[in-house]
Backbone as JSON Lines, residues from 0, in Angstrom:
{"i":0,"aa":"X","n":[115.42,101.39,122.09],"ca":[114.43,100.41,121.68],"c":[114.43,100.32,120.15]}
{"i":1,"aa":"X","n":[114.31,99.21,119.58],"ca":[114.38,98.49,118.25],"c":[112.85,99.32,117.61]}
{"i":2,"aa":"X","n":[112.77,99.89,116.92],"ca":[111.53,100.25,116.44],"c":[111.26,99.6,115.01]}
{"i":3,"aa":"X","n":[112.34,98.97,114.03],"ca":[111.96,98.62,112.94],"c":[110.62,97.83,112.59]}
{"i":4,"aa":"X","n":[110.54,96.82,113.35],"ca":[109.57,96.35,113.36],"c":[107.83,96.92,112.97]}
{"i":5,"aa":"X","n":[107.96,97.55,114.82],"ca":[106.8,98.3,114.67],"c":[106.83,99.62,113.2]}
{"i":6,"aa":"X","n":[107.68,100.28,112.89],"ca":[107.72,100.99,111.42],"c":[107.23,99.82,110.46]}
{"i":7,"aa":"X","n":[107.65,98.74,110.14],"ca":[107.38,98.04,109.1],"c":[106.0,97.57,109.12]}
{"i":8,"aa":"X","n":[105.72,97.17,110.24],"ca":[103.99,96.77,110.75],"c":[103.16,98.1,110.31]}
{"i":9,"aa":"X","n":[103.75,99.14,110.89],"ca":[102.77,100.23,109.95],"c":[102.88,100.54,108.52]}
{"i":10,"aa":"X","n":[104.16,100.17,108.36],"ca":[104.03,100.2,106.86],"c":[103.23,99.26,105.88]}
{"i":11,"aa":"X","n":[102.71,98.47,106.47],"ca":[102.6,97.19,105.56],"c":[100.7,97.25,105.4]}
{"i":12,"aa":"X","n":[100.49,98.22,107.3],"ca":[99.3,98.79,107.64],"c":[98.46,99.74,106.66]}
{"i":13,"aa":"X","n":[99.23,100.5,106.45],"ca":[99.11,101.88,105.83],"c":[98.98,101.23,104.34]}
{"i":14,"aa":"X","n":[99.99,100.1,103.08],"ca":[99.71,100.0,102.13],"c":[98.02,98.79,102.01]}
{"i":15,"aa":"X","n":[97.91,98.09,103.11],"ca":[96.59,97.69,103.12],"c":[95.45,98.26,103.24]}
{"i":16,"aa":"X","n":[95.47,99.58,104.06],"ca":[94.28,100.22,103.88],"c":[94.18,101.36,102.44]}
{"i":17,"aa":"X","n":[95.34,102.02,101.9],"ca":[95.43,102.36,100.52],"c":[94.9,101.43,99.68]}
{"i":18,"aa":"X","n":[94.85,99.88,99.68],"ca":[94.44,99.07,98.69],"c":[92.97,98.58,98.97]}
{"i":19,"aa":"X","n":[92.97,98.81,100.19],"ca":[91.17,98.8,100.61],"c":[90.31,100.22,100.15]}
{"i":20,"aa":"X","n":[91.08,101.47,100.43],"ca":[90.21,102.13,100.38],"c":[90.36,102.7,98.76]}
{"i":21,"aa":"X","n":[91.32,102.67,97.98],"ca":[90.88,102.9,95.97],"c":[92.13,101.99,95.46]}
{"i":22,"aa":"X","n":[91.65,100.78,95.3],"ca":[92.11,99.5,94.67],"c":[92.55,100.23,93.19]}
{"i":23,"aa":"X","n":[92.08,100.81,92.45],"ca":[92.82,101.38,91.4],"c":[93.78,102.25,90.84]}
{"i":24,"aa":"X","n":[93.72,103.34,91.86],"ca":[94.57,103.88,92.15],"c":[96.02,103.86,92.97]}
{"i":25,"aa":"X","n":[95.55,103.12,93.71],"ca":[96.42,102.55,94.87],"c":[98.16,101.7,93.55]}
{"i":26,"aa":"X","n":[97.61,101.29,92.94],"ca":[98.96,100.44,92.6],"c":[100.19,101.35,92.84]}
{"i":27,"aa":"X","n":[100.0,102.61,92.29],"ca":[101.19,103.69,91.81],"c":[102.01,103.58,93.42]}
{"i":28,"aa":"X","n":[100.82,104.47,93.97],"ca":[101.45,104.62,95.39],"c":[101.45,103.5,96.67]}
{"i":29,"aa":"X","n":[101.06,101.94,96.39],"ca":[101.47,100.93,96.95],"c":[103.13,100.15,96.42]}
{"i":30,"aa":"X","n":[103.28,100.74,94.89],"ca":[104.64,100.15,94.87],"c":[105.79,101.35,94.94]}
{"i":31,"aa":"X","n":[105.37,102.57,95.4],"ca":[106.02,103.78,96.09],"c":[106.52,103.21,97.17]}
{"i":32,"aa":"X","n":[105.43,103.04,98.08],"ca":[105.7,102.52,99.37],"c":[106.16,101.73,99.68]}
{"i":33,"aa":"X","n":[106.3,99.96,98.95],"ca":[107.09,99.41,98.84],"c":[108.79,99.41,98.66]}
{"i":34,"aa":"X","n":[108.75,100.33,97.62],"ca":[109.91,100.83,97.54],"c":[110.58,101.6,98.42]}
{"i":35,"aa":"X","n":[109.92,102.4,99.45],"ca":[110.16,103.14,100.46],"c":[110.35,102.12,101.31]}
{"i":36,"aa":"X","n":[110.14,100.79,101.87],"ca":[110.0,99.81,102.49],"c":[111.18,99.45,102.3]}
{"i":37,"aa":"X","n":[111.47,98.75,100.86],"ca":[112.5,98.24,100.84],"c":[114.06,98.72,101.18]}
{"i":38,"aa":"X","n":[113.87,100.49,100.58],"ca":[114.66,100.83,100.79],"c":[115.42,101.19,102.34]}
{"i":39,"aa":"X","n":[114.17,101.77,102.97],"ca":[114.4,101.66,104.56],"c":[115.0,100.07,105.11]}
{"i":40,"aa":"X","n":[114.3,99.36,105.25],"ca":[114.42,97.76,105.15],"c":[116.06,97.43,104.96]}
{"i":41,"aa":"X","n":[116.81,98.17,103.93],"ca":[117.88,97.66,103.26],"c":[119.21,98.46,104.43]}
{"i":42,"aa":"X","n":[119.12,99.91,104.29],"ca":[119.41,100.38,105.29],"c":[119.69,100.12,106.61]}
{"i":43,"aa":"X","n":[118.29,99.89,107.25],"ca":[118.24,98.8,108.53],"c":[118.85,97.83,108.78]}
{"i":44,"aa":"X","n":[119.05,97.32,107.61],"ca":[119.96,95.47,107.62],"c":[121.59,95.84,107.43]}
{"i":45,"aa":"X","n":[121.91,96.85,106.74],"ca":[122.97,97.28,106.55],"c":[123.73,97.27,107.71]}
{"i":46,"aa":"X","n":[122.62,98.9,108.39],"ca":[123.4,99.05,109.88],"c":[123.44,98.55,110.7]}
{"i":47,"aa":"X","n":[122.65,97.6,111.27],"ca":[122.17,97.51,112.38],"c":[122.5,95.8,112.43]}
{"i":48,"aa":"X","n":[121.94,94.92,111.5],"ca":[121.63,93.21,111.94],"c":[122.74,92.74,111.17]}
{"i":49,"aa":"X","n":[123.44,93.28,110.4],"ca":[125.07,92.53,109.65],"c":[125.47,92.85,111.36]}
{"i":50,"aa":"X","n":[125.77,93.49,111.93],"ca":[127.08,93.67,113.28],"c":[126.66,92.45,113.96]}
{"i":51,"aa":"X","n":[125.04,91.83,113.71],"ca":[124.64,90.81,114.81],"c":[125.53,89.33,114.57]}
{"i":52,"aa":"X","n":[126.05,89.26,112.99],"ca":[125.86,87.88,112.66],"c":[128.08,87.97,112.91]}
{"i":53,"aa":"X","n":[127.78,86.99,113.43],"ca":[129.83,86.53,113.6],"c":[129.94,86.06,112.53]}
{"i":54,"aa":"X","n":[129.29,85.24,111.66],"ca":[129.93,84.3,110.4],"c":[129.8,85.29,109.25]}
{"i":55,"aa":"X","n":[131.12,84.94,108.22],"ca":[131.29,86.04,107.09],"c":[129.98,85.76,106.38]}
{"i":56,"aa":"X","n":[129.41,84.4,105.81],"ca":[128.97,83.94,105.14],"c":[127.33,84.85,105.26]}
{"i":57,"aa":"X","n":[126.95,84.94,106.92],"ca":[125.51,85.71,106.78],"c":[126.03,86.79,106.88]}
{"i":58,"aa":"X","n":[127.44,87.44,107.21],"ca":[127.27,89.27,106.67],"c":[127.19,89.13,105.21]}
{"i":59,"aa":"X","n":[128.13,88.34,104.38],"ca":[127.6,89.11,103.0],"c":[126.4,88.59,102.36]}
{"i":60,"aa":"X","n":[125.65,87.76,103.1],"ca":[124.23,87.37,102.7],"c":[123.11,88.27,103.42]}
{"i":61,"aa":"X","n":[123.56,89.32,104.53],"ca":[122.84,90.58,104.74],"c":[123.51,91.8,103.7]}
{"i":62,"aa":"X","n":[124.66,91.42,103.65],"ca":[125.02,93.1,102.47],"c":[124.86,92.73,100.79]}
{"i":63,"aa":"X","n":[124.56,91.58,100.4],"ca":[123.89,91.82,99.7],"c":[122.35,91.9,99.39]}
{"i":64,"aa":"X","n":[121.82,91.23,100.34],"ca":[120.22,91.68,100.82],"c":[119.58,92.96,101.08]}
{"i":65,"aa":"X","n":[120.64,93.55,102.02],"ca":[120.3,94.74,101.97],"c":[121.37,95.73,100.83]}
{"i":66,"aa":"X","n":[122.12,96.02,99.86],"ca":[122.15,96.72,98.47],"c":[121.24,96.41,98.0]}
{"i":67,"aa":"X","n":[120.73,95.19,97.95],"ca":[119.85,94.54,96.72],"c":[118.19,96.04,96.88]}
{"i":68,"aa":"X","n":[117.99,95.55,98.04],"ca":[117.0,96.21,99.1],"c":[117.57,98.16,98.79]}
{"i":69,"aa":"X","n":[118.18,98.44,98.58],"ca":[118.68,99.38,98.47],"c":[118.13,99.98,97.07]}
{"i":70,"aa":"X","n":[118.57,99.04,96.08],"ca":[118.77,99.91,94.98],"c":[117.35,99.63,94.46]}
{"i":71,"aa":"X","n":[116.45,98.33,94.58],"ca":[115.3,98.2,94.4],"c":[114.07,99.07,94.97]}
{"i":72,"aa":"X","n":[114.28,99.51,96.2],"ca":[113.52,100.71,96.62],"c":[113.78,102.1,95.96]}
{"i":73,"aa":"X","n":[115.04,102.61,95.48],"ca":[115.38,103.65,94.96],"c":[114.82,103.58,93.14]}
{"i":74,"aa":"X","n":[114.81,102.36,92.84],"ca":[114.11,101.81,91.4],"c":[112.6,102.44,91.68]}
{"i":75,"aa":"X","n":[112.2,101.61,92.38],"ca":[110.53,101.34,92.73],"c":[109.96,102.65,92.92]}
{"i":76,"aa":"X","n":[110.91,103.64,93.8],"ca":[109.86,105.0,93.86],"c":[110.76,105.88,92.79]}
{"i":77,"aa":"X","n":[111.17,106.13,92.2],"ca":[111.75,106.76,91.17],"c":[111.08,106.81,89.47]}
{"i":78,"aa":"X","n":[110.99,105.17,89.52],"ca":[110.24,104.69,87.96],"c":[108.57,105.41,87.59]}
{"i":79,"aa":"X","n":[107.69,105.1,88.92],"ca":[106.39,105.78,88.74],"c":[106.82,106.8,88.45]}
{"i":80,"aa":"X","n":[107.71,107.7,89.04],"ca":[107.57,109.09,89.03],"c":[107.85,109.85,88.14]}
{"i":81,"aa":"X","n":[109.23,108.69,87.38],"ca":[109.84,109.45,85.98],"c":[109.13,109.18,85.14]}
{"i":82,"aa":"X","n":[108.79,107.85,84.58],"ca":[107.64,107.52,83.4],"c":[106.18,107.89,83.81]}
{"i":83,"aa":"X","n":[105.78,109.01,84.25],"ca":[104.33,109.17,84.61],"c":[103.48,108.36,83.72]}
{"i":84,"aa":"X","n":[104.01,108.85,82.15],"ca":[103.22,108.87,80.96],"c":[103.0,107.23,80.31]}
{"i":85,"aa":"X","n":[103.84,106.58,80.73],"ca":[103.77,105.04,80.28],"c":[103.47,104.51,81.85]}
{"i":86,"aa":"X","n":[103.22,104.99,82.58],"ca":[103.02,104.53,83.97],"c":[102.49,103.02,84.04]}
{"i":87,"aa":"X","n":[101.69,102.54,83.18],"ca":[101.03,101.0,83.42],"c":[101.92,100.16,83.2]}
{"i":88,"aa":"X","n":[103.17,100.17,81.85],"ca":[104.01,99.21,81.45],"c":[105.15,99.39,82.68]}
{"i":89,"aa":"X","n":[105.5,100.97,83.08],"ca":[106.56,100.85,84.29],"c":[106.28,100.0,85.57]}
{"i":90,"aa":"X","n":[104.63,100.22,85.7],"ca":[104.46,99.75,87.07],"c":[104.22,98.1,87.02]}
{"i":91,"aa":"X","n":[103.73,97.28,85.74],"ca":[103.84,96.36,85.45],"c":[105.21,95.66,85.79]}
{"i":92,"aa":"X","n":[106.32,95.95,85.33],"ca":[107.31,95.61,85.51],"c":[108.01,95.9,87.08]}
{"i":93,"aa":"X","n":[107.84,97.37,87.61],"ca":[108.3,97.06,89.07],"c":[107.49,96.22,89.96]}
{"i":94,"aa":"X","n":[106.12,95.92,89.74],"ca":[105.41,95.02,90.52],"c":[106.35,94.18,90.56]}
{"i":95,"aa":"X","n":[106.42,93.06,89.68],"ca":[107.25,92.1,89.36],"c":[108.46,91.97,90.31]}
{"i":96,"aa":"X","n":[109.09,93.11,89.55],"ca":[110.53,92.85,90.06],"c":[110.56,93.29,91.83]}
{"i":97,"aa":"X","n":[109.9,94.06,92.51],"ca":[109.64,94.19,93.71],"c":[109.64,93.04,94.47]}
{"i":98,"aa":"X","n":[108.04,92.17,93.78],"ca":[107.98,90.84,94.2],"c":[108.87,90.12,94.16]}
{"i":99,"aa":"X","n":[109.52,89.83,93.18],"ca":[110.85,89.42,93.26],"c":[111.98,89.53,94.63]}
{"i":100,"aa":"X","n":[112.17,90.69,94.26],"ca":[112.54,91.28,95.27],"c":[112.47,90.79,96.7]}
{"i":101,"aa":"X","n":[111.04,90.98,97.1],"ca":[110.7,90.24,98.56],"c":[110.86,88.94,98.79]}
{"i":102,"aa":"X","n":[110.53,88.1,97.73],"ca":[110.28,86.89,97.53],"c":[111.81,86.21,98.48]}
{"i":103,"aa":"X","n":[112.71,87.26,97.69],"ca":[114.4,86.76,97.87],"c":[115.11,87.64,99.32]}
{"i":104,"aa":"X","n":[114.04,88.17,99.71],"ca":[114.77,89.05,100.45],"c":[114.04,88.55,101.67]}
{"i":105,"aa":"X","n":[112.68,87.72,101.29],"ca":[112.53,86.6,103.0],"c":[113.04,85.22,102.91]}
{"i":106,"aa":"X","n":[113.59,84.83,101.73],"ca":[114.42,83.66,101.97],"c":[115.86,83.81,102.61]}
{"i":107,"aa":"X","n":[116.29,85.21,102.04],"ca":[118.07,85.4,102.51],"c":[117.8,85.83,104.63]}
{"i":108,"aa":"X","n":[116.23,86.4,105.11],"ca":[115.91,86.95,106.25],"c":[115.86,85.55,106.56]}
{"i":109,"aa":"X","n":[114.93,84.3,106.19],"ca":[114.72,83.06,106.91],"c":[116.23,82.46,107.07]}
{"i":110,"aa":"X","n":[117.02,83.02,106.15],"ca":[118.15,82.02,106.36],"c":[119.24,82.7,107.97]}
{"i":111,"aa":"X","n":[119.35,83.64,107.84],"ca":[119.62,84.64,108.89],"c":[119.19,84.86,109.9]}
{"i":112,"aa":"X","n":[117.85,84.04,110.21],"ca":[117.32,84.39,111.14],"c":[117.87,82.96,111.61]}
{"i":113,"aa":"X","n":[117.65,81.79,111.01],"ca":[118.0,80.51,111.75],"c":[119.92,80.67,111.82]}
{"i":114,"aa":"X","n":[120.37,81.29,111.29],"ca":[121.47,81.19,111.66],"c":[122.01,81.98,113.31]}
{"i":115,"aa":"X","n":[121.08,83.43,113.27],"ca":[121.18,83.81,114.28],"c":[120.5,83.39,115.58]}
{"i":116,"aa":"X","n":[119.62,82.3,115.25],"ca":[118.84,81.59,116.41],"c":[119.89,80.56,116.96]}
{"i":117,"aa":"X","n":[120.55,79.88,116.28],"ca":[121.42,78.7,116.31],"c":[122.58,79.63,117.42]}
{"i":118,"aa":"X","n":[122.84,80.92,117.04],"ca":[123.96,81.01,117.75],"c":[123.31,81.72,118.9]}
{"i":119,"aa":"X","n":[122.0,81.65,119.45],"ca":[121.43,82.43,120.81],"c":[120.78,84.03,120.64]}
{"i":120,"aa":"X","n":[120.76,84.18,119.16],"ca":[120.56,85.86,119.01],"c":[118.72,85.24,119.02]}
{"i":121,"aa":"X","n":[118.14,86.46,119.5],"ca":[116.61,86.36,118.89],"c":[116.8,86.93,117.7]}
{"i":122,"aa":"X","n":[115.79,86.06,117.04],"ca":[115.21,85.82,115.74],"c":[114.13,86.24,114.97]}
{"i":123,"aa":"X","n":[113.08,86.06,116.02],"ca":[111.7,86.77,116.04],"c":[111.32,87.31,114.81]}
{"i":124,"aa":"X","n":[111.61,89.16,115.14],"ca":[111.52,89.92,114.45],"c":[111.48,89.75,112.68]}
{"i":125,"aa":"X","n":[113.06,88.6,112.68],"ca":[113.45,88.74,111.36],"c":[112.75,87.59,110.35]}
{"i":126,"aa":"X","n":[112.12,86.86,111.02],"ca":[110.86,85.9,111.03],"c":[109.37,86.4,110.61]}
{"i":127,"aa":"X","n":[109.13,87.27,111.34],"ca":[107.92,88.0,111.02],"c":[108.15,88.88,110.05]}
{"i":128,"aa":"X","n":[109.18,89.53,109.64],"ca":[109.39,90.8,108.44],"c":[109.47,89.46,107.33]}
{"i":129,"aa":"X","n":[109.96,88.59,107.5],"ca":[109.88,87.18,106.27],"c":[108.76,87.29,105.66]}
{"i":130,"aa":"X","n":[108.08,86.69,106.95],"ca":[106.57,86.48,106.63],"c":[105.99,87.99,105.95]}
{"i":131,"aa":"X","n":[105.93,88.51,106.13],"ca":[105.38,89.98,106.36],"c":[105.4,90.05,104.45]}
{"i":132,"aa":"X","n":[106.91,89.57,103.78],"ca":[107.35,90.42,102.63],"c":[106.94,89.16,101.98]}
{"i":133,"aa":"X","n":[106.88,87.86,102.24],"ca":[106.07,86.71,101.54],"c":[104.5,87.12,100.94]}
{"i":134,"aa":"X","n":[103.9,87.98,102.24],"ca":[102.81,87.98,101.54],"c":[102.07,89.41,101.26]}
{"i":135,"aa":"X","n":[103.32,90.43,101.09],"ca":[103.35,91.14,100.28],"c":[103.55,90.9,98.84]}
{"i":136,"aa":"X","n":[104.8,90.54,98.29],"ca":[105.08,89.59,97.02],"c":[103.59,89.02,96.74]}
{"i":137,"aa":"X","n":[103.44,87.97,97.29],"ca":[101.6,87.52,96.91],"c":[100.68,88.34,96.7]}
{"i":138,"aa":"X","n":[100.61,89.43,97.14],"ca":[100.2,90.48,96.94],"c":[100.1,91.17,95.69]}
{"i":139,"aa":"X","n":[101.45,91.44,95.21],"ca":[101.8,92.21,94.33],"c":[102.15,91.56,93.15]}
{"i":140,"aa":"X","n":[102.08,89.91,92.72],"ca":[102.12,89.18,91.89],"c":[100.49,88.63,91.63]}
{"i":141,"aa":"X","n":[99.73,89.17,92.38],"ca":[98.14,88.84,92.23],"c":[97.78,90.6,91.55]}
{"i":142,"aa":"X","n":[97.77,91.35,91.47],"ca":[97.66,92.99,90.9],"c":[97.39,92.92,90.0]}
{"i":143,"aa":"X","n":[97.76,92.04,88.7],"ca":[97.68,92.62,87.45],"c":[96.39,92.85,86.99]}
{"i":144,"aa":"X","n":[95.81,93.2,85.66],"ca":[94.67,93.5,85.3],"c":[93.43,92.28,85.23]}
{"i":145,"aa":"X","n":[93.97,91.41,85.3],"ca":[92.97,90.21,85.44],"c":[92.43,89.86,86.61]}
{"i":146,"aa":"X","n":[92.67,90.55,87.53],"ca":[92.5,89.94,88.84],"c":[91.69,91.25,89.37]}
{"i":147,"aa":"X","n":[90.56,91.47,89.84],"ca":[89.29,91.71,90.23],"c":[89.53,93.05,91.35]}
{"i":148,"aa":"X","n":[88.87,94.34,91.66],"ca":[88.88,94.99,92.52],"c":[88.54,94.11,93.97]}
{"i":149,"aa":"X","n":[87.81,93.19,94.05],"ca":[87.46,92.67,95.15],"c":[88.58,91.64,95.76]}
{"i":150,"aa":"X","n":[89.27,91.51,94.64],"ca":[90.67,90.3,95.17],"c":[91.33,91.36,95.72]}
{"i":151,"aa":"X","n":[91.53,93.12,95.33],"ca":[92.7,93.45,95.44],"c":[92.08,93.97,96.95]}
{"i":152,"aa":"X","n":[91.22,93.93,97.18],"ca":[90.51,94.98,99.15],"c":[90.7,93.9,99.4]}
{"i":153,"aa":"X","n":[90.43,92.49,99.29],"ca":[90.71,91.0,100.18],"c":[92.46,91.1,100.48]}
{"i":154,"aa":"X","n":[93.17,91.37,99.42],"ca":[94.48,91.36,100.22],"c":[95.08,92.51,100.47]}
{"i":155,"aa":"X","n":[94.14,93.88,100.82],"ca":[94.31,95.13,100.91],"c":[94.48,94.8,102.97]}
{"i":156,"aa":"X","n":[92.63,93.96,102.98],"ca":[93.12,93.24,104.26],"c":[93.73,92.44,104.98]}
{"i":157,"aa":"X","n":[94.29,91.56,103.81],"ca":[95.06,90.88,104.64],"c":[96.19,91.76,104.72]}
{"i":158,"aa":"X","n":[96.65,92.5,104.08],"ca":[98.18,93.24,104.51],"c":[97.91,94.17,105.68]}
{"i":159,"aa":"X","n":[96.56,94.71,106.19],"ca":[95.98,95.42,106.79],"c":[96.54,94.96,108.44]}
{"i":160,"aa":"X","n":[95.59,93.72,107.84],"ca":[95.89,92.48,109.14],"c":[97.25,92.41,109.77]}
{"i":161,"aa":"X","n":[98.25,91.79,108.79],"ca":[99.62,91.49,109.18],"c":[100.14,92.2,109.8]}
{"i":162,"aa":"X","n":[100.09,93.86,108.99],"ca":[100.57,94.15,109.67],"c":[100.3,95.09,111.23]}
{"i":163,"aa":"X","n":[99.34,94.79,111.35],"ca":[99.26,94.97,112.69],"c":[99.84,94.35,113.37]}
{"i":164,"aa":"X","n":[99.55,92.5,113.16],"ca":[100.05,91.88,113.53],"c":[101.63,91.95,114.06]}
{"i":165,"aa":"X","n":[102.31,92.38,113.19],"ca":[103.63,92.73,112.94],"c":[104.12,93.53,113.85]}
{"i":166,"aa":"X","n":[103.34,94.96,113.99],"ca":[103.6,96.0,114.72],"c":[103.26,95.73,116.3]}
{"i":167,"aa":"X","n":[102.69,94.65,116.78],"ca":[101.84,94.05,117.88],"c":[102.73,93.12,118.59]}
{"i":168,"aa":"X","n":[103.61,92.33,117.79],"ca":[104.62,91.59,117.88],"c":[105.79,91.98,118.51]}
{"i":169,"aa":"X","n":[106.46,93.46,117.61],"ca":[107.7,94.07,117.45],"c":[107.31,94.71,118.77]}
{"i":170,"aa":"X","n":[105.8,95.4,119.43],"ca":[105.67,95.92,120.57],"c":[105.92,95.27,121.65]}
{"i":171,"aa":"X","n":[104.85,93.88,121.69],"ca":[105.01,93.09,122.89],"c":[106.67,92.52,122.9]}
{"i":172,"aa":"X","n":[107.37,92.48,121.84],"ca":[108.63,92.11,122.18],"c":[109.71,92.86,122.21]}
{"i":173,"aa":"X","n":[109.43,94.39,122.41],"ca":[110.77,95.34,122.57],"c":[111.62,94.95,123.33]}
{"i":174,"aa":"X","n":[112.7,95.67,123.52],"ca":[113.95,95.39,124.21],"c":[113.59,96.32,125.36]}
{"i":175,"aa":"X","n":[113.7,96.34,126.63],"ca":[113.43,96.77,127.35],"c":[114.71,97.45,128.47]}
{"i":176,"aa":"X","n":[116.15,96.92,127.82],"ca":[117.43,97.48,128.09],"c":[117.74,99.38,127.97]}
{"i":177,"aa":"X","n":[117.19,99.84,128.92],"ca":[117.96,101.63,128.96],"c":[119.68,101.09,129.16]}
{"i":178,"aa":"X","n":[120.41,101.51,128.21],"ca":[121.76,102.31,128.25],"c":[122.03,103.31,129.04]}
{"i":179,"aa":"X","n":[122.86,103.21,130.25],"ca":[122.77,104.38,131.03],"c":[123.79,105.18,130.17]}
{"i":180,"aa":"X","n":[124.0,106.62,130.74],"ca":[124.97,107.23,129.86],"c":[126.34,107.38,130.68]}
{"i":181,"aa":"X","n":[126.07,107.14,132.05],"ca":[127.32,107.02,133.06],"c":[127.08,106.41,134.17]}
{"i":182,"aa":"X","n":[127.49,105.72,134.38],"ca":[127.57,104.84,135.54],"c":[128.65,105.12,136.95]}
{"i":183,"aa":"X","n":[128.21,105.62,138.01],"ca":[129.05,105.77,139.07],"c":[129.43,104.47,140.4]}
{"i":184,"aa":"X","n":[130.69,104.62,140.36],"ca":[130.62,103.39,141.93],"c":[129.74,104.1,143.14]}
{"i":185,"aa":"X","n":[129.63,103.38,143.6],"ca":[128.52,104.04,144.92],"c":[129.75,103.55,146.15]}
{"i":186,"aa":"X","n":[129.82,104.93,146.77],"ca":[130.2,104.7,148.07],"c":[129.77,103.94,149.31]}
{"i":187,"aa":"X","n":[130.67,103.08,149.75],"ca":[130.3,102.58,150.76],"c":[129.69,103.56,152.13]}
{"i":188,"aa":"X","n":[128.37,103.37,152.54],"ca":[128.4,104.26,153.88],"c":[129.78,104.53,154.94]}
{"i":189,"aa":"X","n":[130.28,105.28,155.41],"ca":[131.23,105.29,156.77],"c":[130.39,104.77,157.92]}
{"i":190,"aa":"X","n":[130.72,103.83,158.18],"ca":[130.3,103.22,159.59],"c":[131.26,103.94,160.93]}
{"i":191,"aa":"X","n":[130.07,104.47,161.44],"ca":[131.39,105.61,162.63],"c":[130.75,104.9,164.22]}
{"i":192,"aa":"X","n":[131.91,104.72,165.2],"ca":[131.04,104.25,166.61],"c":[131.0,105.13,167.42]}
């Protein structure tokens, strides 16, 4: 069974209630998690949804989606950690570029997903992680210091929301295929008179 989904639905869970429950604190370790997101995220696309697509054109528009996804998650939780001491100007800038990040990384998923719908693959999933990182990005391009503790718990819930949503989705639509591990012919009974 496909679990990415439901992982990402909790992930997206888990950084909405961090931003509900200390909006100020929360930035450091919401663009941790992001970065942990992305980087998982990148991985995932690597292994698993490039084998789905037949045309060259969406594998290297998943391998570079997911490097991109790769090296931006390994950025994102690394930078808080090394610049503790300038931490506001680091995290200023990975906000950004994160958002960025998502922004481009649910347009290259929307494009992939209609390509793999066109050829009969479900799509779903890669539809909702779109959505999912759209309004994360919104999220994380609304953060900066001008923008209000009460804006940041309003979209602490909406990410709260989604991703449930998300994880609710990826459930009701698992794959429900067991792989046997061996398969035997079955003997015909002997019919004796």
């Amino acid at each position: 069974m496909d679990t990415s989904g439901i992982g990402l639905g909790l992930m997206v869970s888990a950084i909405g209630l961090i931003l509900l429950a200390a909006p100020e604190a929360s930035i450091k370790i919401a663009i941790i998690m992001m970065g942990l997101a992305a980087l998982l995220n990148g991985i995932h696309e690597l292994l698993t949804t490039r084998k789905q697509a037949q045309e060259p054109l969406v594998q290297k528009t998943i391998i570079v989606n997911s490097v991109a996804g790769i090296v931006i998650g390994i950025v994102a939780v690394a930078m808080p950690l090394i610049f503790f001491g300038a931490a506001q100007a680091v995290l200023r800038i990975m906000i950004y570029i994160t958002a960025v990040y998502l922004v481009l990384s649910a347009v290259a998923q929307i494009f992939v997903a209609l390509k793999l719908g066109l050829a009969g693959i479900p799509s779903g999933p890669l539809l909702a992680r779109a959505g999912a990182f759209i309004i994360a990005a919104i999220v994380m391009f609304m953060i900066p210091k001008n923008f209000g503790i009460v804006i940041t718990r309003i979209l602490g819930l909406l990410m709260l929301l989604s991703g449930v949503c998300i994880a609710l989705y990826a459930w009701r639509n698992r794959s429900y295929v067991i792989i046997p591990e061996e398969v035997k012919d079955a003997k015909a009974p002997e019919i004796t008179e």
